[in-house]
N, C-alpha and C positions, 0 to 999 in steps of 0.2 A: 481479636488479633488474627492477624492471615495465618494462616498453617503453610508453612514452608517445606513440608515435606508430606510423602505421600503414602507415609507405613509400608511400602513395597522397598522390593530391593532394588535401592539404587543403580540405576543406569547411564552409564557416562556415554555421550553422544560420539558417534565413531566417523570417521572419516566421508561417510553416506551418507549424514542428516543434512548439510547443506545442499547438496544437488538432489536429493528426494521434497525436501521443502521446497526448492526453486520449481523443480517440473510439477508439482501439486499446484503451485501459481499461475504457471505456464496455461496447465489444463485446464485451470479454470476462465484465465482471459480470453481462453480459445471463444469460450460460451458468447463472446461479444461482435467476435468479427463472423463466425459460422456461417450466416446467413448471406453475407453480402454479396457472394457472388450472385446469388438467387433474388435478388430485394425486389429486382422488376417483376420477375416473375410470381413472386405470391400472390398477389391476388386470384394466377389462374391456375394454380398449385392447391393452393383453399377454395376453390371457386366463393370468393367474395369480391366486395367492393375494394380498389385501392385505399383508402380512409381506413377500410378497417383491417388492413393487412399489415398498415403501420402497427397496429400491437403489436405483435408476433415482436417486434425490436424494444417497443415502450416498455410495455409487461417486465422485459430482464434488467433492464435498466434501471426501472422503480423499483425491481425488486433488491437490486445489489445495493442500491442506495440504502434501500430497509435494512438489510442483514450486515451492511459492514460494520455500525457501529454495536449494532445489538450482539450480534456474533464476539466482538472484541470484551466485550463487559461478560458474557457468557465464561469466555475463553479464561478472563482471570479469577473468575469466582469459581469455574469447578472445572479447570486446566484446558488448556490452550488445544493441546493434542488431540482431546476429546471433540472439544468444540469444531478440530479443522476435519477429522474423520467427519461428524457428523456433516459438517457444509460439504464433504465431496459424497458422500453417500446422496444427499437430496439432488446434487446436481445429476446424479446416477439417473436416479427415479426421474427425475425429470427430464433428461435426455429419450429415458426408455417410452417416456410418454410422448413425447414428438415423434417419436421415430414410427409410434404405431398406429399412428393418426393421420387423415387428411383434410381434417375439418378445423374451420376455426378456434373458438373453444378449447378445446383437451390441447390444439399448438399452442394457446394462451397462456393457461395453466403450466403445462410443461417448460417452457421458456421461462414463467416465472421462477418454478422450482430451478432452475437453471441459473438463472438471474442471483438469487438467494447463496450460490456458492461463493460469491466476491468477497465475503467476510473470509476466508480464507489464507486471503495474501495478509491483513495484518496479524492474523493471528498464525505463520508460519516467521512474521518479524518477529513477533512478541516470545515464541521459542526461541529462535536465534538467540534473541536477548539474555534468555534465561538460563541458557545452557549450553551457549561457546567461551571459552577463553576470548578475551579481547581484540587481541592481535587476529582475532580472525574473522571476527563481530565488522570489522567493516563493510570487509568485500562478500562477505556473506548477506548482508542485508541488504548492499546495494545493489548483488545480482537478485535479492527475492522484491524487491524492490522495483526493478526494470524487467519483472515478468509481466507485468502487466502491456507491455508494449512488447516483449517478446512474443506473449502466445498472442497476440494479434498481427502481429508482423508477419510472424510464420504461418498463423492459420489462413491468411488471406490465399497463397497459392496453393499448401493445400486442400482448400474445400473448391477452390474453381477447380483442381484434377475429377474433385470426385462428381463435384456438381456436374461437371462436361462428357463424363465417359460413365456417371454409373448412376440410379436413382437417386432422388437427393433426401432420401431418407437413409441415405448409409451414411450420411456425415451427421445425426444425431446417436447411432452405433457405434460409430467410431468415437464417437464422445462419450460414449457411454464406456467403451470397452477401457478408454485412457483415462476414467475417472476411477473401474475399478484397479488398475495396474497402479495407480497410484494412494488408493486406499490402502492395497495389499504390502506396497513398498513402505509407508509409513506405520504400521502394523509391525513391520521387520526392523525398521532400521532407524525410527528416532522415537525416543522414549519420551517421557512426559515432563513438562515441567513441574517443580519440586514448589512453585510461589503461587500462593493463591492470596486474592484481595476477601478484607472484611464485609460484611455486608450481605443483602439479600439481593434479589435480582429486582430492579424496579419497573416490575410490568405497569403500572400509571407512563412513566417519562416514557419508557417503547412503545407503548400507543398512540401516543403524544409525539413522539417525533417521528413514527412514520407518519402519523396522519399528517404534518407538518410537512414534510419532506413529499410525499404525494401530492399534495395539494399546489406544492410549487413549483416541483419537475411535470407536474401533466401539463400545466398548460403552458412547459417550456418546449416540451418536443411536441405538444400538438398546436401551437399557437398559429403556425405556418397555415394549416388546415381550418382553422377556428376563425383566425382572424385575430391580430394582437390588440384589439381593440373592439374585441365583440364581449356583451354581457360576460358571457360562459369564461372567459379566459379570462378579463378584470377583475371579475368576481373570487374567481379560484385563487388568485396573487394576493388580494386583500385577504380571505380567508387562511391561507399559509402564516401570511405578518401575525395574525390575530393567536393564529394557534399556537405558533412559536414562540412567539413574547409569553402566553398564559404558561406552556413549556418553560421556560425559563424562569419562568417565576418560581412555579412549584420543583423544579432542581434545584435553587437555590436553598430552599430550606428542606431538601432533605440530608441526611446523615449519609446515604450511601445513595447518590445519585447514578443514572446511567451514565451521565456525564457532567464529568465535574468543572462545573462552568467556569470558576476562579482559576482553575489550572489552565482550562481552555485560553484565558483572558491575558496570561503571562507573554511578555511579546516575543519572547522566543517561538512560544506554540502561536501564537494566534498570528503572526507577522508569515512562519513557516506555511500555516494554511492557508494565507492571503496569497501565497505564491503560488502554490501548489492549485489552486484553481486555473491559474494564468498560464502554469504550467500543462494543465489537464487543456486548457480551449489552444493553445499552441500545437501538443500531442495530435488533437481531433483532425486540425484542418489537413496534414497532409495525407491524413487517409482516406478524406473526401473528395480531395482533387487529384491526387496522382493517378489515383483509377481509371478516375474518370475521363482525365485526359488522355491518359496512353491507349482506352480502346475507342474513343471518338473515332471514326473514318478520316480518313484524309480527303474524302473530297468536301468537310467542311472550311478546310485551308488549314489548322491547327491539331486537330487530330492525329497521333501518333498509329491510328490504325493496328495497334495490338489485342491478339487475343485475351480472352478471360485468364489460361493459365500465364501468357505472356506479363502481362501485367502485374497479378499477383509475384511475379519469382523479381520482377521489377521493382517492387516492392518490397519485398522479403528484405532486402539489407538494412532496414528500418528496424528489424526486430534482431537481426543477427548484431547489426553495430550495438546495440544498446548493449545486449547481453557481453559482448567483450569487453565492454567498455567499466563494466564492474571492479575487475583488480588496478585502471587507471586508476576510477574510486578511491582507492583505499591508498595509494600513492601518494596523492594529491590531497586527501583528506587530513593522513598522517601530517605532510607539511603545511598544509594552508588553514585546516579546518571544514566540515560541512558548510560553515555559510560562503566560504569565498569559492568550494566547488559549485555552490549553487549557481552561484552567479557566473564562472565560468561558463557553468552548461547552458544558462539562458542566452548567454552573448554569443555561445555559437548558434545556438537554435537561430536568434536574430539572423546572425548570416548568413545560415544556411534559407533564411525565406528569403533576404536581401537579394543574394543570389539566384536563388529560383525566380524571381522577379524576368531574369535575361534568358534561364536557361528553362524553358519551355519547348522547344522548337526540334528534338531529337529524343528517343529514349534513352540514350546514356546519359544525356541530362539529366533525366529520372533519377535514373542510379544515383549520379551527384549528389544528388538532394537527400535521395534517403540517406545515406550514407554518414554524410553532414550531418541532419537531424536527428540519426539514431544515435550519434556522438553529443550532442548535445543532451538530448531528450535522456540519454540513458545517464549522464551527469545529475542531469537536475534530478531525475527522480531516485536515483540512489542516494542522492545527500535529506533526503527529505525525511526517513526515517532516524539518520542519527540525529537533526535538528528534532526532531518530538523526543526521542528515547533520552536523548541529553537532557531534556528538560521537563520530566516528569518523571512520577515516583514507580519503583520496579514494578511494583502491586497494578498499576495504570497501565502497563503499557502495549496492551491489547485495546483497549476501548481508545486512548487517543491516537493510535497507530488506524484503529477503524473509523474514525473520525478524519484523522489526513486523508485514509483511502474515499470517502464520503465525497472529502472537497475535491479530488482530483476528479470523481465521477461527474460533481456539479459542473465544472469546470470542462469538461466534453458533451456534457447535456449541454451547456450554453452554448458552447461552438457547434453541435449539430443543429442547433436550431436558428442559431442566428449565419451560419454559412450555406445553410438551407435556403433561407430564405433569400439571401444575396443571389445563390446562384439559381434561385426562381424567379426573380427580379432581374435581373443579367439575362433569362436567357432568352434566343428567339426560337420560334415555332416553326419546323418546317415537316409537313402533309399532319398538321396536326399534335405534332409530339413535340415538348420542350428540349431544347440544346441546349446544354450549357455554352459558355463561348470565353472566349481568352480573358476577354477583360472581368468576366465573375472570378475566373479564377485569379489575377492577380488581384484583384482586391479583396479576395481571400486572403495572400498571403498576405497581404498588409495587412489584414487586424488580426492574424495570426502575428506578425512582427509587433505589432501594438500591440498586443497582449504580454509578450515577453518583456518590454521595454517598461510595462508596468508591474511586472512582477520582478524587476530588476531593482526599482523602488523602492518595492515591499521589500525584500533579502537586505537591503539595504540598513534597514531599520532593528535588522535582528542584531541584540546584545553581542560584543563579542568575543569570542570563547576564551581568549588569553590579555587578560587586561594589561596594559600597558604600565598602570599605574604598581605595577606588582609584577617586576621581574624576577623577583628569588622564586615564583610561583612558575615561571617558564622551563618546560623542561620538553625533552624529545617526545615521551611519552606521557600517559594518564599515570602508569605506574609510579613514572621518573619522579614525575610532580608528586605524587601521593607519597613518597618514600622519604624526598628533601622538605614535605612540611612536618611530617608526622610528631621531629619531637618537637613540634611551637603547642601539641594540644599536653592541654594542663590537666585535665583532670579526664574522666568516660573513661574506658574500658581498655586495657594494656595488656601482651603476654607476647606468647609465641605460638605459632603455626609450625605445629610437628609432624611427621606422619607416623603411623603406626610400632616403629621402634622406638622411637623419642626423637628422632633426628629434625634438625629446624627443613620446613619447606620453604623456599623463597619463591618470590611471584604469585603466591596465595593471595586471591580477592577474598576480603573481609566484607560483607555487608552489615550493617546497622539496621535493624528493622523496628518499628514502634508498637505498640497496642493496637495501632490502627492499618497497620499493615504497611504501612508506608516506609518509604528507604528514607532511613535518619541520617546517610551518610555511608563512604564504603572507602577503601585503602587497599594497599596492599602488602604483604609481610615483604621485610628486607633478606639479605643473604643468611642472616641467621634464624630468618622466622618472626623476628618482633616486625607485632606490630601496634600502630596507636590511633586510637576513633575518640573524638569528642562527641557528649551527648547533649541533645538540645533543652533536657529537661528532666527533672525527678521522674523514673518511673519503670514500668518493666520494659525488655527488649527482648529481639531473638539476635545470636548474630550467627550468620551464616557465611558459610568459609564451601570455598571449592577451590582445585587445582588439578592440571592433566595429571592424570596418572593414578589419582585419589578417587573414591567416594566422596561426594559432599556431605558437610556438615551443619547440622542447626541445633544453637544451644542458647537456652534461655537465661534471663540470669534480670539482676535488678540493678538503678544507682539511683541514688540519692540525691542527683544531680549539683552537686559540689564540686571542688579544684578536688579532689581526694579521687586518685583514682584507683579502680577494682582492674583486680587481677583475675584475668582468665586465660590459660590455657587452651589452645584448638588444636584439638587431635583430631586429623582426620583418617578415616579408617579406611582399606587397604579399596581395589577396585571397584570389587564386584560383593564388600561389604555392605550389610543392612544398616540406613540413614537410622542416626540416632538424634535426640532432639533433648 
């Protein structure tokens, strides 16, 4: 059975746990764009081959892809909090290790440590989850959610400041110094969550799926280089299918998989991640082209002739739009639902490339665009975590929160590789060096536009949240609705939510939990405290009660699974009281 609480004393999340978890995300997205202002120059920064300067970017990329889901399975088996210190600590270590290197190798290494912090962002959702009241679980997720396009939004101009005016090993320092500020702030300011999932950790399927997962991103970002049709890169593709089907086989028959494949396969979750790639290769393309475009010269005729910092601050509204665009989130969410914000956000991303199609030809175009896109882009990826969290059990939902984050990585691997290639194919050579040229980049943003238009499909296909056929069941809120069915359940577990006088609490979430750790169901107490949960079946439960202003509660108890229902009482005890179970 999951242990829902943690034998310490209870700690209620204070007005600082959502903007400490957001900037934890921020700092670790930074670890993706860092280098870009520098990309040309590593090779002569390393003295190596260009071929093999491309690691220094592969290395973190494979490696975030490893750590996001392994991190989220981690996070719910021996707590989330633990798990996210631990991925910003290694991204420490491994920034300190770039910074004091100038050889291949140890940048390798270090980048990957680096890379390995990305488990981070689902497992800063999967807190949220655990330990906001509702009414605040939106816009809280949807701004930790659209950090991942924030810290690369914003890291793009500042690492061209520092790259341009100061060594460019002070921008792995300064990553280093912003991972510990944000170790120390989550140390202070959000406590742990109280829900842990049944089971052991399955190092067989972590083996197995990173080996799965390497084997099919290496010869995605190096295929360009390889040749998409040389031995070496067919070979590695067949080898991934191989791996991952045997992967999948052997999760299937375990009891406590790394990931649990039946849930994955539910079309809420699996239609959600069908997007969320479309949405990742849409994200990618405009921070391959707008760069590039606005420092081109002008005497190749298209060129907007801006600086390295120019460019980046040109930029930057890309990561500042998204991040406002959080509390529209939770507006929009409230009245429409996750899946119709998805699809909002994809249809603007659509016109915002639509658009950029014309508007090339100025840098306030630029701006446009991003602006546009961080509007859209920051939609679609804030609705992405309430579509999995809606649809999986509390115990889950780190590992399929690091699973979406997974697909959205795959989903910008395939757009750096395949816009790579476009815009190597596209470009002409002049005294020897490749140009990109206007027309790689608009047909850019067409399979960026094609990409959204398919994942517009997908969203399409998701279940939806308020069924039509059931309108006593329609109400303003999750609570409204929990409050107006409560008395149709006939039998499971009935009482009142009190606090520490005896007085009823209203707005208390109730959760139902199982033997298996899994959520049986959740409600919430009415103005007097009652509340009523049906159970799925004879047998033990924990049910677990919180409310602002309270300590959470976890109390076990049994039913017989009959219409006869057991009476329990939920006291929950005063703030800064020790969790009873």
């Amino acid at each position: 059975m999951t242990h829902t609480t943690t034998g310490r004393t209870a700690r209620r999340p204070g007005g600082a746990t959502v903007p400490v978890l957001a900037f934890a995300g921020i700092v670790v997205a930074v670890m993706q764009t860092l280098l870009v202002p520098v990309i040309k120059d590593l090779p002569t920064l390393l003295d190596t081959a260009p071929s093999n300067a491309t690691w220094v970017l592969t290395s973190t990329l494979l490696a975030g892809a490893v750590a996001t889901p392994i991190m989220g399975r981690l996070g719910d088996l021996f707590g989330k909090r633990r798990m996210l210190l631990t991925s910003l600590s290694i991204m420490v270590v491994g920034a300190l290790v770039s910074a004091l290197t100038s050889t291949l190798l140890p940048m390798i290494v270090g980048r990957s440590l680096q890379g390995f912090a990305m488990g981070a962002i689902p497992l800063g959702i999967g807190l949220m989850r655990d330990l906001l009241p509702r009414e605040k679980l939106g816009s809280a997720m949807a701004l930790m959610s659209s950090s991942i396009g924030v810290g690369g939004g914003l890291a793009l101009p500042a690492a061209a400041l520092v790259a341009q005016h100061a060594d460019w090993h002070a921008l792995f320092y300064g990553a280093a110094g912003l991972g510990v500020l944000s170790i120390v702030l989550t140390l202070v300011l959000v406590p742990e969550s109280p829900m842990r999932a049944e089971g052991t950790f399955d190092v067989l399927g972590a083996i197995g799926l990173s080996a799965g997962l390497v084997l099919f991103l290496l010869p995605i970002t190096k295929g360009s280089d390889w040749g998409w049709t040389a031995p070496t890169t067919l070979g590695l593709f067949g080898a991934s299918v191989a791996v991952l089907l045997l992967w999948g086989v052997m999760e299937l028959r375990l009891k406590a998989p790394l990931v649990d494949l039946r849930t994955t396969a539910r079309p809420a979750v699996l239609f959600t991640n069908l997007a969320s790639i479309m949405v990742g290769v849409s994200f990618y393309v405009v921070s391959l082209v707008l760069p590039q475009l606005l420092q081109l010269p002008t005497s190749t005729g298209y060129g907007l002739g801006q600086s390295m910092v120019n460019a980046g601050l040109l930029v930057a509204p890309l990561g500042l739009t998204m991040m406002f665009t959080a509390p529209v989130y939770a507006r929009l969410s409230a009245k429409y639902g996750p899946k119709v914000t998805l699809i909002i956000g994809m249809v603007i991303i659509g016109i915002g490339y639509g658009a950029g199609l014309g508007l090339m030809s100025a840098a306030w175009q630029s701006l446009v665009i991003a602006v546009i896109l961080g509007a859209g882009i920051g939609l679609a990826y804030s609705s992405l975590p309430a579509l999995i969290i809606g649809s999986v059990p509390a115990s889950e939902t780190g590992a399929a929160n690091g699973l979406n984050t997974l697909m959205r990585s795959i989903g910008t691997s395939v757009s750096s590789a395949v816009i790579g290639m476009v815009l190597a194919n596209t470009a002409h050579h002049v005294g020897g060096a490749a140009v990109p040229t206007m027309h790689g980049f608009r047909v850019s943003f067409l399979i960026a536009t094609g990409a959204v238009a398919v994942g517009v499909l997908m969203a399409l296909f998701l279940p939806g949240l308020r069924p039509a056929t059931k309108p006593s069941l329609v109400a303003g809120s999750e609570e409204d609705a929990a409050l107006e069915r409560a008395h149709e359940v006939p039998g499971g577990f009935r009482g009142r939510v009190l606090d520490a006088e005896g007085g009823p609490v209203a707005r208390a979430k109730v959760t139902l939990i199982d033997r298996r750790g899994r959520q049986a169901g959740a409600t919430f107490s009415a103005e007097d405290g009652g509340y009523a949960l049906a159970v799925p079946a004879e047998g033990a439960y924990v049910l677990a009660a919180r409310a602002p202003g309270h300590g959470p509660l976890a109390s076990a108890a049994t039913h017989a699974g009959d219409d006869r229902p057991v009476a329990l009482d939920l006291s929950l005890p005063g703030e800064n009281a020790e969790v009873t179970a």
